[in-house]
C-alpha positions in Angstrom: 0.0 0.0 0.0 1.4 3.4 -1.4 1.0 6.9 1.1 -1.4 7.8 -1.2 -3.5 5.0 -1.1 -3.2 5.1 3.2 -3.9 8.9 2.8 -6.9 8.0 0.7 -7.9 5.5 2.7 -8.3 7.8 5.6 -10.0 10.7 4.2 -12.6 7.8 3.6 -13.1 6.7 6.6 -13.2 10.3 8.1 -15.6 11.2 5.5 -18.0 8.2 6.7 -17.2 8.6 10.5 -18.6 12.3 10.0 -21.3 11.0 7.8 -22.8 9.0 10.7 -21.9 11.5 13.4 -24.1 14.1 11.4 -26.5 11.3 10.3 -26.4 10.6 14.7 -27.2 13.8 15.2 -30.1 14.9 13.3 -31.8 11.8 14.7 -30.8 13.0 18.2 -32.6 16.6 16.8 -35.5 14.9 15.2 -36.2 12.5 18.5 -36.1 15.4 20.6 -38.6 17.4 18.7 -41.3 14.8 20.4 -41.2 15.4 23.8 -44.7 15.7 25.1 -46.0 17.5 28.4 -48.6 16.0 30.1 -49.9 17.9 33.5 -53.2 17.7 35.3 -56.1 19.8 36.3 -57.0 18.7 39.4 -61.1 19.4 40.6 -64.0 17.6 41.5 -66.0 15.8 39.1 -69.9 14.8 40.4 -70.1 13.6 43.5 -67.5 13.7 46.3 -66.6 13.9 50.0 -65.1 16.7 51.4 -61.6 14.8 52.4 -58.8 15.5 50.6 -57.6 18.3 48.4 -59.9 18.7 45.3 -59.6 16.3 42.4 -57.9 14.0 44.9 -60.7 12.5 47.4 -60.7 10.1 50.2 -63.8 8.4 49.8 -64.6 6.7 53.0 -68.1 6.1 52.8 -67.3 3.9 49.9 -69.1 0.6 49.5 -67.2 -2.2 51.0 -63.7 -0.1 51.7 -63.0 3.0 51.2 -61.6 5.0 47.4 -59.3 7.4 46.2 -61.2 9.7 43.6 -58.8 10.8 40.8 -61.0 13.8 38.6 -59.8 16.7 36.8 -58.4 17.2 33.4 -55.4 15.7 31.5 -53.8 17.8 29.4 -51.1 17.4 26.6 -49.5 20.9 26.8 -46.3 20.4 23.7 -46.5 20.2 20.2 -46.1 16.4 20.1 -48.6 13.7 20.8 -48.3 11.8 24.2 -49.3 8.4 24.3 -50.4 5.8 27.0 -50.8 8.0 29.7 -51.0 6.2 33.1 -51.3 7.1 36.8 -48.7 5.6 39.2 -48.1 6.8 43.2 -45.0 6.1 44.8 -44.5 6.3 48.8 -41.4 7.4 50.7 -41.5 8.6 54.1 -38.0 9.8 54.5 -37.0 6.9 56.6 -36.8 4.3 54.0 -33.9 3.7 51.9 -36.4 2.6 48.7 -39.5 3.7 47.8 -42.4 1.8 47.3 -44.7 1.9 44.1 -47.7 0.8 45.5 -50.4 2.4 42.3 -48.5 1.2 39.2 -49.7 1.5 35.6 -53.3 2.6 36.5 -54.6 3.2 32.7 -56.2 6.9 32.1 -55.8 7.4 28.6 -54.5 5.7 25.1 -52.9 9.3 24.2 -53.6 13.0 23.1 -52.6 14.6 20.4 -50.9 18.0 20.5 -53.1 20.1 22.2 -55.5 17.8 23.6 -57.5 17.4 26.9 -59.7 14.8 28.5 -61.8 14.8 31.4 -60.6 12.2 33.8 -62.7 10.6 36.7 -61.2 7.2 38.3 -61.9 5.7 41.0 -59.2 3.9 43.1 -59.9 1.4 45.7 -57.0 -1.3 48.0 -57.7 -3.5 44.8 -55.7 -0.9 42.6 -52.7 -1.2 45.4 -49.7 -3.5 45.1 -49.5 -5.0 48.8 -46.5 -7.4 47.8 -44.0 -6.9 50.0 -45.8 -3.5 51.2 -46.2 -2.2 55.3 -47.5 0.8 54.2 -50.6 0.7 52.2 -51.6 -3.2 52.6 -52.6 -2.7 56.4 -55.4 -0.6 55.6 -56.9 3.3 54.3 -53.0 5.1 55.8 -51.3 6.6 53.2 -53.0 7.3 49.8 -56.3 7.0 51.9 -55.8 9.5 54.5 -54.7 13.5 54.9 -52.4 12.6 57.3 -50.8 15.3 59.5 -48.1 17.4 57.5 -46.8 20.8 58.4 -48.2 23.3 56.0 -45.8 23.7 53.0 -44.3 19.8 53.6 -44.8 17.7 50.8 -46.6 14.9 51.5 -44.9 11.6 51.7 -46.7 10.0 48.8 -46.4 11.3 44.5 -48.6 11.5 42.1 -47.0 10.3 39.3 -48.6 10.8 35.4 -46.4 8.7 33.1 -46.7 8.6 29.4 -44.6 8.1 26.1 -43.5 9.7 22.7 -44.4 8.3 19.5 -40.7 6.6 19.9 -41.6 4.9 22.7 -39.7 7.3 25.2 -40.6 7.4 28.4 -42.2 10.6 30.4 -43.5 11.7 33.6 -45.0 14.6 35.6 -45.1 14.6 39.1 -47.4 16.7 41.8 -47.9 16.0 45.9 -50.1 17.3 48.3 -49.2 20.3 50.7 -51.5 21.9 53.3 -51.9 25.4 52.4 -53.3 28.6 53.7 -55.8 30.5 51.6 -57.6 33.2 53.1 -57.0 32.3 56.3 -57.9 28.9 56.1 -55.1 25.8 55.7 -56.4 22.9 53.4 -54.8 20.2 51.3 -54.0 21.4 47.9 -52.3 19.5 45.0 -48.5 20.9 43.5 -46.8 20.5 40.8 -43.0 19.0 41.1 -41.8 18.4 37.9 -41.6 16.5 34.8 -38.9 14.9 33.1 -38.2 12.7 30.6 -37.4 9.0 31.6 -38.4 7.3 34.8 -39.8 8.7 37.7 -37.1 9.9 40.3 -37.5 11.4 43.4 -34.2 13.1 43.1 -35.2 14.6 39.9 -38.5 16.3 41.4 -36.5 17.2 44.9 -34.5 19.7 43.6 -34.7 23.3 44.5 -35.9 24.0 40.9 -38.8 23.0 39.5 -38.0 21.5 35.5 -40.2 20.8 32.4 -38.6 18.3 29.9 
């Protein structure tokens, strides 16, 4: 092999190496173009009890055990469609070195297009709850079912967790808690946003100081 043809031979392969980084990054571009944003409207839809923040009721008087009503509206606020959109709520209560999924892949919606809204009213009972290998929700209505006793401004130990994907197949999520909050001189439990990101939920994503939008 002459220098010319080693010279040559290089060039090629430099040629095709930044071929298929520039090919690499367009598709990096392109896939990042579809990145939905799903958040939620949380209110009361028909009847309710007055426990809980609104959108998010304890239902105790439910037949046979009591419910979690889930009602508000789901919204796809980006450009891009979001697609099986599903409620999950993970527990940690600062002591525990894992947190526990106990709601996982509760189905609210096969997707929205860019844009699009839906009017959401599910109703959760212990049947939705993984127990396996759980203390904290198997024993009974603790936990998702009850207010519990926070400090005012302290998120509450449980997340509400809206997870959905991209037309690729890439994971999202949007996260809110509950807080007690003072409004007109009254404290009651309200719902707050945390956060969404793109790829599984994380609690150290949504426990930063900032709050960030994928």
């Amino acid at each position: 092999m002459t220098y010319f043809d080693a010279l040559t031979g290089f060039g090629t392969l430099a040629l095709a190496t930044a071929s298929f980084i520039s090919i690499w990054n367009d598709k990096i571009r392109e896939r990042r173009r579809y990145r939905p944003l799903i958040t939620f409207d949380f209110y009361d839809i028909g009847e309710h009890e007055n426990l809980g923040p609104q959108g998010f009721r304890h239902l105790q008087s439910h037949p046979i055990r009591p419910a979690l009503l889930l009602s508000g509206t789901l919204r796809n606020i980006s450009e891009t469609p979001a697609i099986d959109c599903k409620l999950d709520i993970v527990y940690q209560d600062g002591l525990m070195s894992k947190p526990i999924h106990e709601i996982h892949d509760i189905k609210l919606h096969d997707g929205l297009g860019a844009g699009e809204h839906v009017k959401i009213s599910k109703t959760l009972t212990l049947s939705d709850v993984d127990t396996k290998g759980s203390a904290v929700f198997a024993i009974g209505i603790a936990g998702i079912f009850s207010i519990g006793s926070q400090p005012v401004g302290v998120d509450w130990p449980a997340k509400i967790v809206f997870t959905y994907k991209n037309i690729f197949g890439d994971l999202f999520f949007t996260a809110y808690t509950m807080q007690m909050r003072t409004s007109l001189g009254n404290v009651a439990p309200t719902m707050v946003f945390k956060g969404s990101h793109a790829g599984e939920f994380s609690l150290k994503l949504i426990t930063a100081k900032k709050k960030h939008l994928v």
